[in-house]
C-alpha positions in Angstrom: -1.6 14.0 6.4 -3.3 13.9 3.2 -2.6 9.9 2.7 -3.7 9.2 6.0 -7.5 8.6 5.2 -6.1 6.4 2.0 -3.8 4.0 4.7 -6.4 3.9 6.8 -9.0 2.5 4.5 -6.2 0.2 3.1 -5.9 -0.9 6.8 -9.4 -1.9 7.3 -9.6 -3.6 4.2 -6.8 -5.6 4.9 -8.1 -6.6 8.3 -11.4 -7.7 7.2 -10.5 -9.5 4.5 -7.6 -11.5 7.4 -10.3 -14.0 8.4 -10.4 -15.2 4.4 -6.7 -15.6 4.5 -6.2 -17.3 7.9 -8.7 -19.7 6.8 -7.8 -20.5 3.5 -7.0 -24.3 4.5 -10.8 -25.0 5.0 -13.1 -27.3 3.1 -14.8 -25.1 0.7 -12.0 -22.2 0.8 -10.2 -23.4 -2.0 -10.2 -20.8 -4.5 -11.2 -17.6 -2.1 -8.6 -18.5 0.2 -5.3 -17.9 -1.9 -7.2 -15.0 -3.4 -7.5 -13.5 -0.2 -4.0 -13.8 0.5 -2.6 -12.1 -3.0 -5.4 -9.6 -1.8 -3.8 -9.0 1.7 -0.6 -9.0 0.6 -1.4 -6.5 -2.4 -3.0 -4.0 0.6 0.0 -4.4 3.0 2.1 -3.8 -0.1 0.7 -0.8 -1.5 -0.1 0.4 2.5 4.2 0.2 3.0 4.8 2.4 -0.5 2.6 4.8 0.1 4.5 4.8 3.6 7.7 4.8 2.9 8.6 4.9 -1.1 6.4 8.2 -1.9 7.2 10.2 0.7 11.1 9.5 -0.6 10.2 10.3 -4.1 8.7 13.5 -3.4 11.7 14.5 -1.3 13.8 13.9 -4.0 12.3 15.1 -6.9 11.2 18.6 -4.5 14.7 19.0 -4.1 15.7 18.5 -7.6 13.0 20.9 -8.9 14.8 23.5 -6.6 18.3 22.8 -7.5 16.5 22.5 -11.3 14.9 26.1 -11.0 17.7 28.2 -9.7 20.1 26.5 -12.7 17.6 27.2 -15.5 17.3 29.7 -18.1 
């Protein structure tokens, strides 16, 4: 529950900066319309790892530090 706040804001950002992306073929979007997209992509990214990566991480290493601990001087 502590990364929640952190997704969310990722969320919004990644929705408001949408309309940037969607209309990157306009006249006049040429250079902030790809930069949206690497932006939106970059959010959605780090939104998925924070997800689904970090939670996996921390399961893994908790479970090492106990296995770690108990075999330890």
């Amino acid at each position: 529950m502590k990364r929640l706040p952190n997704i969310l804001i990722t969320l919004v950002i990644a929705l408001g900066v949408l309309p940037l992306a969607v209309g990157s073929g306009e006249a006049g979007r040429e250079i902030e319309g790809p930069m949206a997209i690497v932006i939106l992509c970059g959010l959605i990214i780090s939104a998925a790892l924070n997800l689904l990566l970090l939670p996996a991480l921390v399961w893994k290493w908790r479970r090492f530090a106990k296995t770690a601990g108990e075999d330890g001087p």
